[in-house]
C-alpha positions as CSV (number, residue, x, y, z in Angstrom):
1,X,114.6,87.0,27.5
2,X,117.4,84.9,28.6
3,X,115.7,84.1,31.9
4,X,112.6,82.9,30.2
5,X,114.5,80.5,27.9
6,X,115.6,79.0,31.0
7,X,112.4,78.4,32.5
8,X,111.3,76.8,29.1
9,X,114.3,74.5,29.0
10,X,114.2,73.4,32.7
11,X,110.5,72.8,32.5
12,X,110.9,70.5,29.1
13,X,113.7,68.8,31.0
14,X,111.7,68.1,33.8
15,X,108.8,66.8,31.6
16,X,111.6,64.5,29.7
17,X,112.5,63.2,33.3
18,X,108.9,62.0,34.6
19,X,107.9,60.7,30.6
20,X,109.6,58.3,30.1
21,X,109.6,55.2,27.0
22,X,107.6,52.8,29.3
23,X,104.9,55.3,30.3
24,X,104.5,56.2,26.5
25,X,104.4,52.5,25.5
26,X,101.9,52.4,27.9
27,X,99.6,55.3,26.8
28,X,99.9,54.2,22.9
29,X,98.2,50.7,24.4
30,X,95.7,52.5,26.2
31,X,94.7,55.0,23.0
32,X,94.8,51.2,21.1
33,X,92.6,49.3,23.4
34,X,90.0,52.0,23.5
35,X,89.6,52.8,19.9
36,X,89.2,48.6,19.7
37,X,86.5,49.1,21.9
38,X,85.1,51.4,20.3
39,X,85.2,49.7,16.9
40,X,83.5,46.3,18.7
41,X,80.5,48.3,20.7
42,X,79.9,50.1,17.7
43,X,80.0,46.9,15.1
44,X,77.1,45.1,17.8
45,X,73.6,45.8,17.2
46,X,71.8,48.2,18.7
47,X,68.2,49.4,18.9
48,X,67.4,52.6,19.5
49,X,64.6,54.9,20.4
50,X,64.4,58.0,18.0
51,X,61.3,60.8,17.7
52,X,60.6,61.6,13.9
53,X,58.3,64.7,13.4
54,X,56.1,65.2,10.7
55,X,55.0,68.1,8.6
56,X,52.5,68.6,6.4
57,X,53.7,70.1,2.9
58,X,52.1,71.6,0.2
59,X,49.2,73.5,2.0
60,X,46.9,75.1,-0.1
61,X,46.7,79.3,0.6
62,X,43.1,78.7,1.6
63,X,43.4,75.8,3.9
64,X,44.4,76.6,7.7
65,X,45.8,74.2,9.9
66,X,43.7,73.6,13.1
67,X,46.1,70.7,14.5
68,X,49.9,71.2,15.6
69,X,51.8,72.0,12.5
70,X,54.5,69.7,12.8
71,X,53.2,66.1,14.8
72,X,56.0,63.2,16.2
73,X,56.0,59.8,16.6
74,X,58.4,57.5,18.0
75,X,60.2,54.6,16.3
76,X,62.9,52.0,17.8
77,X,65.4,51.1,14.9
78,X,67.7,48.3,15.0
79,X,71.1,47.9,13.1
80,X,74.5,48.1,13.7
81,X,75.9,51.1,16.4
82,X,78.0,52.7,13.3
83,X,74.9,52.9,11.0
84,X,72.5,53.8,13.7
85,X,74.9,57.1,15.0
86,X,74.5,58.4,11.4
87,X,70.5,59.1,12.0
88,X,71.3,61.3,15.0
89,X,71.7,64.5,14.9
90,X,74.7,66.5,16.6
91,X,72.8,67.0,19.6
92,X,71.7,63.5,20.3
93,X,68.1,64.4,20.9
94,X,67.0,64.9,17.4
95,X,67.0,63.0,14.2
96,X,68.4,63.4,10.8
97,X,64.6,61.7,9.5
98,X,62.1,64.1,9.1
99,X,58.5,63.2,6.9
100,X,57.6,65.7,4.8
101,X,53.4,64.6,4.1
102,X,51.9,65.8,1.0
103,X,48.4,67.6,2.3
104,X,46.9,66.7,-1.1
105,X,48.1,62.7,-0.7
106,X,46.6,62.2,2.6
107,X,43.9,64.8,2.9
108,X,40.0,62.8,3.2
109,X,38.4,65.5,2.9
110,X,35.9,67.5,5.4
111,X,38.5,69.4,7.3
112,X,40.5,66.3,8.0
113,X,43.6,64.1,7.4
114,X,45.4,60.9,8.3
115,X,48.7,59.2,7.8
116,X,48.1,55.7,8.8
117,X,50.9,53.8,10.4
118,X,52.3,52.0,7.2
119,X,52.5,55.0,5.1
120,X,54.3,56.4,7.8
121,X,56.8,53.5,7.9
122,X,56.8,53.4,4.1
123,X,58.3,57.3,4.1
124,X,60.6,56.4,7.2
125,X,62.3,53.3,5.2
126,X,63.0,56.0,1.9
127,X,66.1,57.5,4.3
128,X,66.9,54.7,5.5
129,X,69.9,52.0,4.2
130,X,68.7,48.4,3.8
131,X,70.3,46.8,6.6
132,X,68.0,49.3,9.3
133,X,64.7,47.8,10.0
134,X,61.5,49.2,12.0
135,X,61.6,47.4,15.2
136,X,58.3,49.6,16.9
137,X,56.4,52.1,16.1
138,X,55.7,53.8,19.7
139,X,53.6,56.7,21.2
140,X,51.0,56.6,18.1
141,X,50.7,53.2,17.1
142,X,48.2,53.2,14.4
143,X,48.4,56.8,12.6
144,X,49.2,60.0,12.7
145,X,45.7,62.9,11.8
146,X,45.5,66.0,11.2
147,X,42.7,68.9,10.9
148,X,41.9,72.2,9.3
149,X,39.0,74.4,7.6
150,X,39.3,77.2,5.0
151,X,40.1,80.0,6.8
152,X,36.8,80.1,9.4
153,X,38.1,81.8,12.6
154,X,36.5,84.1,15.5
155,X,37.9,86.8,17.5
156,X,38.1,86.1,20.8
157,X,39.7,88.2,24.0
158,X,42.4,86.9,26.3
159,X,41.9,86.1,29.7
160,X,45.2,84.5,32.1
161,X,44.7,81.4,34.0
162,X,45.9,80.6,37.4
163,X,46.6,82.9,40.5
164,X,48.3,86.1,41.0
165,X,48.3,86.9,44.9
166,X,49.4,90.6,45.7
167,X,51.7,91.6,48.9
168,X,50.2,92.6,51.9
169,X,48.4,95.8,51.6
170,X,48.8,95.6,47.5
171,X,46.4,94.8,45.4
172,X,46.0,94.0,41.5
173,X,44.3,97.1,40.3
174,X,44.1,96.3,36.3
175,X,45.5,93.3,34.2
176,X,46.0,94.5,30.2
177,X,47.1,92.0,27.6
178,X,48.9,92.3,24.2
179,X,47.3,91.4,22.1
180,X,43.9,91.5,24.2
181,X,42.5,89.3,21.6
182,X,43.5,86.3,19.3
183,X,41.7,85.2,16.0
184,X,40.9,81.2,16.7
185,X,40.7,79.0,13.6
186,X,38.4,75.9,14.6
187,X,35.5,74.0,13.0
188,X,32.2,75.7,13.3
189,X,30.8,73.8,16.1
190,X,33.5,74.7,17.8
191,X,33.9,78.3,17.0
192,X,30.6,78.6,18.0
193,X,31.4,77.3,22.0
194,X,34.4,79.3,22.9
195,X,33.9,82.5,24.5
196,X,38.2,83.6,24.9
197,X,41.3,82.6,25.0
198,X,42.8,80.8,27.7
199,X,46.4,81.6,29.3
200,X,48.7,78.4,30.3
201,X,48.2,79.3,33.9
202,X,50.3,81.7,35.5
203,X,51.1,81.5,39.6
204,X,52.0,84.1,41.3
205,X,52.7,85.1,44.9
206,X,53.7,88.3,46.8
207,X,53.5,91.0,43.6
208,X,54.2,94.5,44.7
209,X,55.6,95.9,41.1
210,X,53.6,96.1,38.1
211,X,55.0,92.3,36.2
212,X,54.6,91.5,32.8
213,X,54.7,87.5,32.0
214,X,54.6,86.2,28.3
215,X,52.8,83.0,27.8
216,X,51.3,80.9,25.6
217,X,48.0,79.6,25.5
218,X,46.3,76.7,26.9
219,X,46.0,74.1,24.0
220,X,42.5,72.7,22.4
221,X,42.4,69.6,20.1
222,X,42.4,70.9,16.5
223,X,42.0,74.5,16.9
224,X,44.6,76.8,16.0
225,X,45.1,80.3,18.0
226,X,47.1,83.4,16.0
227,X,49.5,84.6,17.8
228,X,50.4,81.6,19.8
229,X,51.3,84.2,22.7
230,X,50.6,87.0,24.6
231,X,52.1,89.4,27.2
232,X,50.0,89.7,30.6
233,X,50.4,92.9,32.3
234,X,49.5,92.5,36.1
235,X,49.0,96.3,37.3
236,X,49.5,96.8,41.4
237,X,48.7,99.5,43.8
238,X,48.7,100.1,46.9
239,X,45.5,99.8,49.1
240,X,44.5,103.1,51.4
241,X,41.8,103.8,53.1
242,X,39.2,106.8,53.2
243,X,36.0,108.2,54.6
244,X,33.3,110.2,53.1
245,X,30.5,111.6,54.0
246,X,27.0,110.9,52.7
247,X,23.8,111.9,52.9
248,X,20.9,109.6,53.3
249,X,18.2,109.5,50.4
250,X,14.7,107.9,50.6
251,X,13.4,106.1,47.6
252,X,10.0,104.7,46.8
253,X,8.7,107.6,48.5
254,X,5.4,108.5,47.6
255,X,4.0,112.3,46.6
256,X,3.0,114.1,49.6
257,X,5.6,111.9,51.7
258,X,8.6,113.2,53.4
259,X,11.2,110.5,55.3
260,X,13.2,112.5,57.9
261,X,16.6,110.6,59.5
262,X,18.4,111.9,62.9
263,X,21.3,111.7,61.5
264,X,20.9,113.3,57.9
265,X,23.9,111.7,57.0
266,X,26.2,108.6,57.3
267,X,29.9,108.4,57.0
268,X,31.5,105.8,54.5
269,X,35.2,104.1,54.7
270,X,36.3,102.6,52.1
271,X,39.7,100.8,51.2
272,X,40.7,101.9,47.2
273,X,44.8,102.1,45.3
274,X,46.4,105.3,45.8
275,X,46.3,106.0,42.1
276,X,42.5,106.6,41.7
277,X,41.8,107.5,44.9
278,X,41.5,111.3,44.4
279,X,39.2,110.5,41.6
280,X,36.6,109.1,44.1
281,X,34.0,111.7,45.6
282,X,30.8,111.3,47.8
283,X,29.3,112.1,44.4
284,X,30.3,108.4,43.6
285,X,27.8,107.0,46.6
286,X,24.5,106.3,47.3
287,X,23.0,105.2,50.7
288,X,19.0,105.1,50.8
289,X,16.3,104.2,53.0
290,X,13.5,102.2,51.5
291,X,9.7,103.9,52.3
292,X,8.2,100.3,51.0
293,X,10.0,98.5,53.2
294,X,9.5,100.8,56.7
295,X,5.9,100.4,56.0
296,X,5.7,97.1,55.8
297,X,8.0,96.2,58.3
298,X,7.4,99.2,61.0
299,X,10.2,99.7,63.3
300,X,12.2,102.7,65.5
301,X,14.7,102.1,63.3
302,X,15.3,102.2,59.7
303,X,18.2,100.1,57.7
304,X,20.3,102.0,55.6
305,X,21.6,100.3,52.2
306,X,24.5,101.0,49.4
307,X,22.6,101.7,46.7
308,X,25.5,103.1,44.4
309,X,29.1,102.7,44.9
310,X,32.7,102.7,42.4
311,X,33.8,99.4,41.4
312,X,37.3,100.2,42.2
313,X,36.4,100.4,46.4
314,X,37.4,97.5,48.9
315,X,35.8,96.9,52.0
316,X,33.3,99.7,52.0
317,X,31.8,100.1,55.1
318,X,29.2,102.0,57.1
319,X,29.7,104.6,59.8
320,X,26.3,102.7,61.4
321,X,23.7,100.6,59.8
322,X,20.3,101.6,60.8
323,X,19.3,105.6,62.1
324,X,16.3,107.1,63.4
325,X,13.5,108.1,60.8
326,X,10.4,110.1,60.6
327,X,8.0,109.7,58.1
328,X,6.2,113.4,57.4
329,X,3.5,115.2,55.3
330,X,4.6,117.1,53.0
């Protein structure tokens, strides 16, 4: 205890040594001549650029807003620095002014709405002290609309924009949404035109693990999509290859007609994920050989086609194209 009541007194001695009366004298100037600064920068006028949203109030419960719910516009102001710091709020990006727009005062009727430019001013100037005046009205100059309808809406699925490449040898296998589909409230022409939902678009490069993104959706003048967002799932697996074999089937054969091919059957390699690929069987192919088309094109050889094969293969290929065929009595 005793040794730290030393340090304490040699450090406040030390600090009495290097303060001294002239470097306080000097500090109490510089504390004086800033706040006068202050007080002069502050007394000029200013103008400054603020961003004033605006909400429609008072909605009735059967009326659905199509447009943004709350829209903006941008006003320069110009008083004094003192008066103008009082309209900010304590982040410095927002403001203090908000409009609150009766639906019922500006409503015109047919699913839209409009606050013209003085009406706008006229509500801005209500929080506002006499001495602040409207310099310009920027970003909308001459009003401010909005839409809606009574509740018409269509269900609609979700479907991402943009690119999602997989890593080498990966591939997406499924993509699965939540919600998979969205309730879109839009005029009737327009509910009558859109087919989904559009995803902002998502880019994506080397996936190898199943990823989920949550977005929100790509935005269409007056017409309102609930929820706003959805999660996309992007599913991956890993691409392996197989071979089965197949055997070859004439069609369009007809009765009393036998086609014969050396070989019988044709082997089939296919690329598919690892998940399903025990669920694929030669069951799952078809490879035929067209009578129609060997009689009116003869040749020694016949062309074998895919005729049925799972959506989930890749690269499906054959063992050889065309065989050799006999075409018997039966």
């Amino acid at each position: 205890m005793q040794q730290l009541n030393a340090i304490i007194s040699n450090i406040r001695n030390f600090l009495l040594k290097i303060i001294n009366k002239e470097f306080l004298i000097f500090m109490l100037f510089l504390v004086l001549s800033g706040a006068f600064w202050v007080m002069i920068t502050f007394n000029e006028v200013w103008e400054k650029e603020i961003r004033v949203p605006i909400r429609i109030v008072n909605i009735p419960q059967n009326v659905v807003l199509t447009s943004d719910d709350v829209d903006t516009v941008s006003i320069v102001l110009r008083d004094k620095g003192f008066v103008l710091i009082n309209y900010m709020a304590i982040d410095g990006n927002n403001t203090i002014i908000k409009i609150d727009a009766d639906f019922n005062t500006f409503n015109k009727g047919n699913g839209y709405g409009v606050i013209s430019t003085t009406e706008i001013q006229k509500l801005i100037y209500k929080q506002l002290v006499s001495s602040t005046k409207i310099v310009q009205q920027q970003g909308k100059p001459d009003k401010s609309e909005f839409t809606y309808n009574y509740g018409q809406c269509k269900k609609v699925p979700v479907v991402y924009s943009g690119k999602v490449e997989p890593e080498n040898l990966y591939f997406i296998s499924n993509v699965t949404y939540s919600p998979d589909s969205v309730l879109v409230y839009a005029s009737r022409q327009k509910l009558d035109s859109i087919e989904c939902a559009y995803t902002k678009p998502i880019y994506l490069n080397n996936v190898h693990d199943t990823l989920s993104v949550y977005t929100e959706f790509l935005k269409i003048k007056d017409m309102k999509i609930v929820p706003n967002k959805a999660k996309v799932t992007f599913h991956t697996d890993i691409l392996t290859e197989k071979t089965v074999t197949i055997k070859i089937k004439g069609i369009n054969v007809p009765e009393g007609k036998i086609i014969r091919t050396f070989p019988s059957t044709v082997n089939i390699t296919f690329v598919a994920g690892a998940k399903i690929l025990k669920d694929i069987s030669e069951g799952d192919f078809s490879v035929t050989v067209d009578y129609e088309e060997l009689v009116n094109n003869p040749s020694d050889k016949c062309t074998l086609r895919i005729m049925r094969q799972p959506n989930e293969v890749q690269n499906i290929r054959l063992s050889q194209k065309q065989v050799d065929y006999l075409i018997e009595e039966s």
